[in-house]
C-alpha positions in Angstrom: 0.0 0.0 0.0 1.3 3.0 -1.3 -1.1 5.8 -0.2 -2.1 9.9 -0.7 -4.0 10.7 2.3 -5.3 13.7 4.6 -5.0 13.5 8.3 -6.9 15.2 11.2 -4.9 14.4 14.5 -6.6 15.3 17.3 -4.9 15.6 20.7 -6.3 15.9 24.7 -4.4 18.5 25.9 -5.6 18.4 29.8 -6.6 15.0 30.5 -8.5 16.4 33.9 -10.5 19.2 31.4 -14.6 18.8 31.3 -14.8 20.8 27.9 -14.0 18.8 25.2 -14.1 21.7 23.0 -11.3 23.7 24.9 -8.8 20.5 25.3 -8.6 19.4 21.6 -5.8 20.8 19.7 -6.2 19.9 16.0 -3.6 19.6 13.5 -4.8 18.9 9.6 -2.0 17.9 6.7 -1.7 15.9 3.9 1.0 13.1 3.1 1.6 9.7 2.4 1.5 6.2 4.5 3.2 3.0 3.3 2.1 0.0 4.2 3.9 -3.4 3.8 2.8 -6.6 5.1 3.4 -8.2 7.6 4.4 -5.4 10.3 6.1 -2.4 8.1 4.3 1.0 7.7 5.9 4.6 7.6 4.0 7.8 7.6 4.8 11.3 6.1 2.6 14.3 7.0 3.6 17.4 5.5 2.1 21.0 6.4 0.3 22.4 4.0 1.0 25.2 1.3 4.7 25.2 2.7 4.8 21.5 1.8 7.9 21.3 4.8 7.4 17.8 7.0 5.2 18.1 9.8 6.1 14.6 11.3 7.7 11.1 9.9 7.2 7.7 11.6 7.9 4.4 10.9 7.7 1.1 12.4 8.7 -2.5 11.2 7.0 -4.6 14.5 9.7 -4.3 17.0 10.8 -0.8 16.9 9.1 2.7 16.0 10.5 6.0 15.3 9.3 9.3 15.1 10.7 12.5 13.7 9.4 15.8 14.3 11.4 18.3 12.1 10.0 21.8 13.8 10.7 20.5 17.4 14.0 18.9 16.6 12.8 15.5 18.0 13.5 12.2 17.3 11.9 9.6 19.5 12.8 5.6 19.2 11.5 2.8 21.5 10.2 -0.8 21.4 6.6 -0.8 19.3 5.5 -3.2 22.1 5.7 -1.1 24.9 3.2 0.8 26.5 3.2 4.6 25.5 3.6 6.3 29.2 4.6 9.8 28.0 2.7 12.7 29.9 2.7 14.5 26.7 0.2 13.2 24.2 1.3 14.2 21.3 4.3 11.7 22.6 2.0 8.6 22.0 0.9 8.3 18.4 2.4 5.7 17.6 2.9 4.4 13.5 2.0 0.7 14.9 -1.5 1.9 15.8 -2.1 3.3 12.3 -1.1 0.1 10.8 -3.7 -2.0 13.4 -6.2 0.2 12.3 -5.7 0.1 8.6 -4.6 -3.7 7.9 -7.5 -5.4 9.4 -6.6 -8.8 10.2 -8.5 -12.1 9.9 -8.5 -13.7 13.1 -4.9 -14.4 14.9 -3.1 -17.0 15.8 -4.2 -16.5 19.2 -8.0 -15.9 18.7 -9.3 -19.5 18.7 -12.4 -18.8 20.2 -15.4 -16.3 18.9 -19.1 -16.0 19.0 -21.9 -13.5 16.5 -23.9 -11.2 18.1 -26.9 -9.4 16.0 -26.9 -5.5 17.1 -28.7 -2.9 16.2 -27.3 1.0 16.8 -29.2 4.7 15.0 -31.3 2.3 13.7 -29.0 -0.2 11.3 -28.4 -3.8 11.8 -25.0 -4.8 12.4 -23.8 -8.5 12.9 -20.4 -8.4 15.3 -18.1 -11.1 15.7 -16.7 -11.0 19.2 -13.1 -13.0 19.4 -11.7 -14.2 22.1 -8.3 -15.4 23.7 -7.0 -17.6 26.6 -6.3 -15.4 28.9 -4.3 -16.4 32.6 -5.4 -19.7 34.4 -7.2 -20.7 30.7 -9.9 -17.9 30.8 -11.6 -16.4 27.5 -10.8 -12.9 27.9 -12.1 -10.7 24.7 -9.5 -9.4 22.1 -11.5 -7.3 19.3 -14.9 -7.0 18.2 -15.3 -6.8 14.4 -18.9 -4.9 13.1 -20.6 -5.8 10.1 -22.8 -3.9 8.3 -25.7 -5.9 8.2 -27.1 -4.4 4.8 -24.0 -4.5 3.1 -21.4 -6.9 4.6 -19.0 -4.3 5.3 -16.6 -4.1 8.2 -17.6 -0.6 9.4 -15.8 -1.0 13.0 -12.9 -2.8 15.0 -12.3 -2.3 18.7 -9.3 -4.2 19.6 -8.9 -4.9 23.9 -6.0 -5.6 26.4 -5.1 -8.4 28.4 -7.9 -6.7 30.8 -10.9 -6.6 28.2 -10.3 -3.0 28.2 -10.9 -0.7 25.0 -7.5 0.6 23.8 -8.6 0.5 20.2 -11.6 2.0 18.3 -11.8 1.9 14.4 -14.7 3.4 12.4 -14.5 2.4 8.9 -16.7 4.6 5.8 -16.5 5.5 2.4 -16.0 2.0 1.2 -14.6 2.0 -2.7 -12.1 0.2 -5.3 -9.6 -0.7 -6.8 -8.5 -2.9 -8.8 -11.3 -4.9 -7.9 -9.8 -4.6 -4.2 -11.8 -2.8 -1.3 -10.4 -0.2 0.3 -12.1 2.6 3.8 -11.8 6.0 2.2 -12.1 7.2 5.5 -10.8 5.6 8.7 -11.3 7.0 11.9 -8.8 6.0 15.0 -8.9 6.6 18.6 -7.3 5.4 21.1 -8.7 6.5 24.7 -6.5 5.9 27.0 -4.1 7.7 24.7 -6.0 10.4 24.8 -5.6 10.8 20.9 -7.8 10.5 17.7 -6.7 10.7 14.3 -8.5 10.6 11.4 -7.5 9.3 7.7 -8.9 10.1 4.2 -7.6 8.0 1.4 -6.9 10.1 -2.0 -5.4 7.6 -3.4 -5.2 4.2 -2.4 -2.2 2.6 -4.3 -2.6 -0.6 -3.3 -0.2 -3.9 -4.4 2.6 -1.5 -5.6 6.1 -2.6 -4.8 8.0 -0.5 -2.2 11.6 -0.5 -2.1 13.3 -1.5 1.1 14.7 1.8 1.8 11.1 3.3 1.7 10.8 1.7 5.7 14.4 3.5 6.9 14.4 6.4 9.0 17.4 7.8 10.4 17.7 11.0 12.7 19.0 13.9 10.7 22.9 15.0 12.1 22.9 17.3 14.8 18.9 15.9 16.1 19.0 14.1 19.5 17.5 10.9 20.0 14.9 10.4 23.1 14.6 6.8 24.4 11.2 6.0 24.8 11.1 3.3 27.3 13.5 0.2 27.3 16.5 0.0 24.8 15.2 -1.3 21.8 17.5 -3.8 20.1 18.9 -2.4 16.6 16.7 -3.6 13.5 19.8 -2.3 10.6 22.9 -0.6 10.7 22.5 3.4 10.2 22.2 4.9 7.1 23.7 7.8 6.3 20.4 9.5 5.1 17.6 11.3 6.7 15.3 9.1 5.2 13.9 8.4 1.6 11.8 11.5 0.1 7.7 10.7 -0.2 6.7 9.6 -3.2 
């Protein structure tokens, strides 16, 4: 997947505010998110009219990094960990864009499911509910997949912790082609306890296109320090001497 999208990030600034409307700090640009199975995605956003990079992520499963040219960051840590930062902004992570957008079939780990027929605003939706083994052998719920009813689309994903609690929450729309493949136009992500939404509009979908391998590598431009988020990650490639490839 070779994408042209717009993004809508929307960030909780005060996690003790009561108006919603006064904590929100929205940022809108355009860019690009690349997308290679299994774990691989990277994500430009550029500002617009000055077309200058707004932010750059990538993550191949094991590792993340995030580059934020007008603050001089650079963050890098494990894609597993949990993101702990007080600063919000400091927990978008490129993994949960990739959750949201490859929607898998069910997992290795998700032997167990059951249907439940729903009806929400008036529209039928069926929702597969799957389920792991949890500790001591007990079903514990991992993500709840909605179908519309009318039209057999997936039109939401919530994906749960270890605890059954929502840490995902997908809203799928705008369903189209290409290529005879189906493709969201717009996906909307938020992630609660991250205190962040973000919001994606397909342009262009560019899906089955071949990426090189340099397309995934993202190296912290000379003279940008590097903040450790969480535990030392282990390297995934040597450095290149580049400050990433240029969007496409």
């Amino acid at each position: 997947m070779q994408s042209t999208v717009d993004l809508r990030l929307s960030v909780a600034l005060d996690e003790q505010a009561q108006d919603e409307r006064k904590i929100r700090d929205f940022t809108e640009v355009s860019g690009f998110i690349l997308i290679q199975r299994p774990s691989s995605i990277r994500t430009i956003a550029e500002l617009p009219v000055v077309k200058t990079r707004a932010f750059d992520m990538v993550s191949d499963g094991k590792i993340f990094k995030v580059h934020i040219p007008q603050k001089k960051r650079f963050l890098v840590g494990d894609a597993a960990s949990q993101a702990t930062s007080e600063k919000r902004v400091d927990r978008v992570r490129p993994q949960h864009i990739l959750e949201a957008l490859l929607i898998d079939p069910p997992r290795e780990n998700e032997k167990h499911y059951f249907l439940e027929n729903s009806r929400e605003g008036g529209r039928p939706y069926q929702i597969i509910h799957l389920l792991t083994n949890g500790a001591g052998g007990k079903l514990t719920l991992s993500r709840k997949l909605w179908f519309d009813h009318a039209g057999s689309e997936i039109v939401r994903q919530q994906v749960f912790d270890g605890s059954a609690d929502l840490v995902t929450d997908v809203y799928y729309s705008d369903w189209a082609l290409e290529d005879s493949l189906p493709f969201p136009g717009t996906i909307f992500l938020s992630r609660p306890k991250d205190g962040y939404d973000l919001e994606v509009r397909i342009t262009k979908a560019g899906l089955n296109q071949s990426i090189p391998e340099k397309g995934f590598i993202l190296e912290p431009p000379k003279g940008t320090d590097v903040e450790q988020i969480g535990d030392s990650p282990e390297p995934n490639h040597s450095p290149e001497p580049n400050q990433g490839t240029p969007a496409p």
